[in-house]
Each structure stands twice: as structure tokens, then as C-alpha cells.
C-alpha positions as CSV (number, residue, x, y, z in Angstrom):
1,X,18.5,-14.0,12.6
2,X,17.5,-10.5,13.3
3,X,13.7,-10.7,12.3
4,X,11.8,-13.2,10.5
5,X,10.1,-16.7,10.5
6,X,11.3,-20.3,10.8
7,X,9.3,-23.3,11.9
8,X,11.1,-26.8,12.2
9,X,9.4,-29.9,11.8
10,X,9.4,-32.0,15.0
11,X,13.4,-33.2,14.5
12,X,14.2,-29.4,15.1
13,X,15.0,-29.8,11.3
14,X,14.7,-26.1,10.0
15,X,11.7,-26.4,7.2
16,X,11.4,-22.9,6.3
17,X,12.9,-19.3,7.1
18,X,11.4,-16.2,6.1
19,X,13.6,-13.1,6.6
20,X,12.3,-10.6,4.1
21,X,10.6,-7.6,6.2
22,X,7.1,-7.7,6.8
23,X,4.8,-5.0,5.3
24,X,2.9,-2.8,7.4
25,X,0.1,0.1,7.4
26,X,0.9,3.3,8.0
27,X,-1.4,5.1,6.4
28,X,-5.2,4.9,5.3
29,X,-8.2,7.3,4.3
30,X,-10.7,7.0,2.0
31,X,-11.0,9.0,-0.9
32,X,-13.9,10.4,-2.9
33,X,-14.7,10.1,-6.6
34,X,-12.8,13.0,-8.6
35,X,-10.5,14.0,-5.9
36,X,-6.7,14.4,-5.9
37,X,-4.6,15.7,-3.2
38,X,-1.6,14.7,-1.2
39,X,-0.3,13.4,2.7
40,X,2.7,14.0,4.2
41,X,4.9,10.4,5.3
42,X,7.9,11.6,6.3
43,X,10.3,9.1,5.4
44,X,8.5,7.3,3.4
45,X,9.0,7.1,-0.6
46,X,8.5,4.8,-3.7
47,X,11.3,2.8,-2.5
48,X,10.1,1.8,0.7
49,X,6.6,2.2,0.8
50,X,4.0,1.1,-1.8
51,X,0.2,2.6,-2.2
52,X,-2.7,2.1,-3.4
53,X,-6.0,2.5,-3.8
54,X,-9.1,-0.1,-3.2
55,X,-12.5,1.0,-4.5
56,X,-15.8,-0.8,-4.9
57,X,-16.9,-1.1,-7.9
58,X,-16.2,-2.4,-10.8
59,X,-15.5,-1.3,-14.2
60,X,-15.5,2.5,-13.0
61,X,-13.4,5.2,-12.8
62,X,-10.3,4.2,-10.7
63,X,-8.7,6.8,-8.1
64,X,-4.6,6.1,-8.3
65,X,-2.0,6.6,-5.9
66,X,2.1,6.7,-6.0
67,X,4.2,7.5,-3.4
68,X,6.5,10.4,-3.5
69,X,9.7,11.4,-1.7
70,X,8.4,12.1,1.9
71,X,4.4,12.0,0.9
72,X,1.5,9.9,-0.9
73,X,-0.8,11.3,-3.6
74,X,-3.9,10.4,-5.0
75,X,-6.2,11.6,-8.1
76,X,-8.7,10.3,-10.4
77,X,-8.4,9.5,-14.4
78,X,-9.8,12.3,-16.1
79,X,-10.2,10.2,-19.3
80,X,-13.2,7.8,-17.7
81,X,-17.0,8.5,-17.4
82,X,-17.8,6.8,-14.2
83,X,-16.1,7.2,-11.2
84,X,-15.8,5.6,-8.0
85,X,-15.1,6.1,-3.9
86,X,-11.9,3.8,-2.2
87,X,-9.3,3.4,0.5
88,X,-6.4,4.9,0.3
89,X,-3.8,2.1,1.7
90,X,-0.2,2.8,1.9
91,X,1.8,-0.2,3.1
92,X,5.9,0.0,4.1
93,X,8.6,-2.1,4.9
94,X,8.7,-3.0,8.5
């Protein structure tokens, strides 16, 4: 095994393996209410990376995030009245 988990019970019996990659951060910012804009992650896309945004508050205007090929990018829905500040997370495959 080249990365993962296993523990063994006390007979050295293998109880569990985990081998799927772990996730990491490799990005983070916070983002304001009613922007947009984007960040270069070279070699990074919606294949191997996965973001997001985390606000705090609820039942507001929610800032969204996708990955792209090489960079994240962020913006607000237009369509809502309220809106709110978050994090910006973007997580990868280790």
C-alpha cells in the first residue's frame, strides 16, 4: 500500500483499509457580499479539486464557487435580496 489507513485489531487481523486520497487545502480567502472574481491554481480543476464557499448566515444571499481549468472563481446570485460575507475553501486530492 502506497498511501492510506489500516488498523488491525489486536490479532494483527486487518479491520479496515482506507486507500482513497486524502483531501487537502490549498486555497482560502474570504469573500465579500456581491463580489465575483477569480484565482489562479495551476493544476488544479473540477476534476481534482472541489470549492466552495462557507458564509454565516442564514437564509441570505449565497456567494458560489466552481473550479475551472487551472483557477477557482467566485460570484454572488444576482437574483437574491440579502447577501452575505464567507470563506472561500478550495480542497484537492492529496
Amino acid at each position: 500500500m502506497s498511501y492510506g489507513l489500516e488498523v488491525r485489531n489486536a490479532a494483527e487481523e486487518l479491520v479496515l483499509r482506507v486507500t482513497d486520497p486524502a483531501w487537502r487545502l490549498i486555497y482560502r480567502r474570504r469573500v465579500t457580499a456581491g463580489s465575483s472574481g477569480s484565482h489562479p491554481l495551476p493544476g488544479y480543476n473540477q476534476y481534482n479539486a472541489y470549492a466552495y464557499v462557507v458564509g454565516n448566515s442564514v437564509f441570505r444571499q449565497v456567494l458560489y464557487a466552481s473550479m475551472a481549468e487551472n483557477e477557482v472563481t467566485w460570484s454572488s446570485v444576482a437574483t437574491w435580496s440579502s447577501s452575505i460575507d464567507g470563506d472561500l475553501v478550495v480542497l484537492a486530492k492529496a
